[in-house]
C-alpha positions in Angstrom: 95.2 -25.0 -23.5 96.7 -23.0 -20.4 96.6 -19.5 -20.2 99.9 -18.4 -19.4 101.6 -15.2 -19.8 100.2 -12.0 -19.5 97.5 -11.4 -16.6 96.1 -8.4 -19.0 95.3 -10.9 -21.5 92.7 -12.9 -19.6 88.9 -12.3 -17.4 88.0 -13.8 -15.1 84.1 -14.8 -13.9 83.5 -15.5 -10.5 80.4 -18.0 -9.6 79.0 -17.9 -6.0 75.1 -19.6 -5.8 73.8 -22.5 -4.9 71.3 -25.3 -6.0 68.6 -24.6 -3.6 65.7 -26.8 -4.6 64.5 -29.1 -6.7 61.1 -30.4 -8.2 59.6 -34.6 -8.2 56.9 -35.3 -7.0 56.8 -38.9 -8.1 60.1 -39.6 -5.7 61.8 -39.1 -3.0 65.0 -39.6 -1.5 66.8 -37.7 -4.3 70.3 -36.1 -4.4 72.5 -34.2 -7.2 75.6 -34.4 -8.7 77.2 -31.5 -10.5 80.0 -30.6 -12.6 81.1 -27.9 -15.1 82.1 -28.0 -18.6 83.2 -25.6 -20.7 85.8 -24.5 -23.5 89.8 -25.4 -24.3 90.7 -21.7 -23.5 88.7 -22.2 -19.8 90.7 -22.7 -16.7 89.4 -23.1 -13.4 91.6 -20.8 -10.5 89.5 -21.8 -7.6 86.5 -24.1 -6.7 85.7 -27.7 -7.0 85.1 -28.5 -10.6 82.3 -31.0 -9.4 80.5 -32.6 -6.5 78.0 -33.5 -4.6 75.4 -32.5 -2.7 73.2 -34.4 0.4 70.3 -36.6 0.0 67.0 -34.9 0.9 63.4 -35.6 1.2 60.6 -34.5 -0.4 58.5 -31.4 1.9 55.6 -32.3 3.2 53.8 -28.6 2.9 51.8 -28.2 -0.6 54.8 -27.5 -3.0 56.4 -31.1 -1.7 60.1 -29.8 -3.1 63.1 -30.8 -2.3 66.0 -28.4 -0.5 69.3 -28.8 -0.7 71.2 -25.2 -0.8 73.9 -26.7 -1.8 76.8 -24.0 -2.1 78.7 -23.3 -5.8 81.7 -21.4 -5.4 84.0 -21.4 -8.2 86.2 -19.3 -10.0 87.3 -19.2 -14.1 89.3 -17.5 -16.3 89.7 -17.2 -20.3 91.1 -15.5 -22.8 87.9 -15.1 -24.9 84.1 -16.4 -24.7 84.1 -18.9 -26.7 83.2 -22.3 -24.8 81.3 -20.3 -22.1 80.8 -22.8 -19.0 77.7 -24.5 -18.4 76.2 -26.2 -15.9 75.4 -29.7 -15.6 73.0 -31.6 -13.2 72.2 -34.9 -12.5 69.9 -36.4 -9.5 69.3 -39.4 -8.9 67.2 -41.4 -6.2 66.7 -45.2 -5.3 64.2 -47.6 -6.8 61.9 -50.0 -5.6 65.1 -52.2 -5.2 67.2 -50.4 -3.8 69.3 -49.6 -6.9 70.2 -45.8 -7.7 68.8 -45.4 -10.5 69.1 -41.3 -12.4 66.0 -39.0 -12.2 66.8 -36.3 -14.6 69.9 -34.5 -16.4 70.0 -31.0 -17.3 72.0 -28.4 -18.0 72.5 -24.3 -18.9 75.4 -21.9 -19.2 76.1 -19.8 -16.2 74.3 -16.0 -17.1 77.0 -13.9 -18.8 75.7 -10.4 -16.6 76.9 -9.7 -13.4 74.4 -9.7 -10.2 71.9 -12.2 -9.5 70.1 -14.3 -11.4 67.3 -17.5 -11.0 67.3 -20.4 -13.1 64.8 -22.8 -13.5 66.2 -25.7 -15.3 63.6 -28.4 -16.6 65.0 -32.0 -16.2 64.9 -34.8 -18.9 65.5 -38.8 -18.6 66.8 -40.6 -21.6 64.4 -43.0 -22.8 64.1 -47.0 -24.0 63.8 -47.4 -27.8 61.3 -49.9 -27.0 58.6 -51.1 -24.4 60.5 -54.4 -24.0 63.8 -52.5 -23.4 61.9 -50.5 -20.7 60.2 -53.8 -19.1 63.8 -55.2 -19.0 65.6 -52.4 -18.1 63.2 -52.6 -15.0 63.7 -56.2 -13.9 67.5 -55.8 -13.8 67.6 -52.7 -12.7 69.7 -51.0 -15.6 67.4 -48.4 -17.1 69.0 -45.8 -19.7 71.7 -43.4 -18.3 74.6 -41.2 -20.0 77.8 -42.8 -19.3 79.5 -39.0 -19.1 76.9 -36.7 -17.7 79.0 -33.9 -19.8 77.7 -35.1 -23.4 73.9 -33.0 -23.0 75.8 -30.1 -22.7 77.2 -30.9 -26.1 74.9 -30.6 -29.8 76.7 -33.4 -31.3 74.4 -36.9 -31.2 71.6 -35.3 -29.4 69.3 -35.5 -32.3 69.4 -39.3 -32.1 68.8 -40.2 -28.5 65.2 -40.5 -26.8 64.0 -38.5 -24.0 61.3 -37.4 -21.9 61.0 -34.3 -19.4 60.8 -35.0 -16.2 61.4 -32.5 -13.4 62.9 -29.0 -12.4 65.8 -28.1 -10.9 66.0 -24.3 -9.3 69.6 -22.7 -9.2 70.8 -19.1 -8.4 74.3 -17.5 -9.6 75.6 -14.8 -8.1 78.0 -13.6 -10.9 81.1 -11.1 -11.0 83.7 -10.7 -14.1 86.8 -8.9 -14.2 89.0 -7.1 -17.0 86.3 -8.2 -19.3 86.0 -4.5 -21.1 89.7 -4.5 -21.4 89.5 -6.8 -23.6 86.4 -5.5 -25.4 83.6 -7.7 -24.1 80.7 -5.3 -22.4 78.7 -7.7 -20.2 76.5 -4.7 -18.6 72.8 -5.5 -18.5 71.1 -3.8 -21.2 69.0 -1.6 -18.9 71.9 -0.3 -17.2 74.0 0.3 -20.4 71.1 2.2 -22.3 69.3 3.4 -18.6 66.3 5.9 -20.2 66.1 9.2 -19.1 63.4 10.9 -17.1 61.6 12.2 -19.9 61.7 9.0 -21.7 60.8 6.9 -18.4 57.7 9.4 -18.6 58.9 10.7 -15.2 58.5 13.8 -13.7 61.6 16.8 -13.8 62.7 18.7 -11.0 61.9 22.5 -12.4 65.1 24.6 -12.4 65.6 27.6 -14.1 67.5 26.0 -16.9 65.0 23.5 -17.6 62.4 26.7 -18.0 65.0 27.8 -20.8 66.0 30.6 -18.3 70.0 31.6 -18.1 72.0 31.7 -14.8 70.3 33.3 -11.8 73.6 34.8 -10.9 
């Protein structure tokens, strides 16, 4: 549905970040695709809705991750929550053949506070119902894959398929919203909503003569 009308009636949330670096070590040659789904009452202003990023190689120094800093930049707006967007990856790599073949999926919903945050999103390969599936799979070079990446941001069918982790992905966000407490949604970090007070932070207070219970000097 298209959100038309009245600008006071929608938010908007602004996503700069970037997929900086991901986690293999049994491959190499890896790359990621991403996209973004999210509700019926979501529409994108600005940004690519999905993409690409380059292929890279796996560091040679101890933690032997891969680097893309691959820049998101991508703007949305709403009339309500509901159908918050997530994010979903998907790398892949070549096998011994020469075939790209997928690495790991995975997904989360973009933080819902403003500032900066780090995410650390664990990977996951669907998996053969049966050895002889797998050993077949592997000749021909087919081996399980979702046909829309979108579905394992979705609950529905997940219970039934087969999986097994594999991987890490690390992502940052830097997130802004707009005209979201005109609407009556308070995204402000709970620390700076409720900040505690000197006393209560067990700090030390700057002695005045009012805090000594003593009236106005002049």
């Amino acid at each position: 549905m298209a959100i038309v009308g009245n600008t006071n009636s929608v938010f908007l949330v602004m996503l700069g970040g970037q997929i900086e670096t991901a986690e293999f070590p049994e491959f190499d040659d890896i790359y990621c695709k991403y996209c973004f789904t999210y509700g019926q009452d979501w529409v994108i202003t600005t940004g690519l809705e999905e993409g690409f990023t380059q292929a890279a190689k796996r560091s040679t120094y101890d933690n032997q991750t891969f680097v893309w800093n691959f820049p998101l930049d991508v703007t949305f707006k709403s009339t309500n929550p509901y159908g918050w967007p997530q994010l979903v990856l998907s790398v892949y790599g070549l096998d011994l053949f020469g075939k790209g073949v997928v690495r790991g999926y995975g997904v989360c919903h973009l933080p819902t506070t403003p500032g900066r945050h780090t995410r650390r999103i664990p990977m996951f390969v669907p998996e053969s119902t049966s050895k002889f599936q797998k050993f077949i799979g592997w000749i021909i070079g087919r081996r399980p894959e979702y046909v829309d990446q979108k579905v394992i941001a979705q609950g529905e069918g997940r219970e039934v398929t087969r999986v097994r982790s594999q991987g890490y992905v690390t992502v940052t966000f830097n997130i802004i919203t707009k005209d979201m407490k005109k609407l009556g949604y308070d995204c402000t970090p709970s620390d700076v909503a409720n900040p505690q007070s000197a006393e209560t932070a067990g700090l030390s207070v700057p002695v005045t003569p009012r805090t000594m219970g003593m009236g106005d000097t002049t």
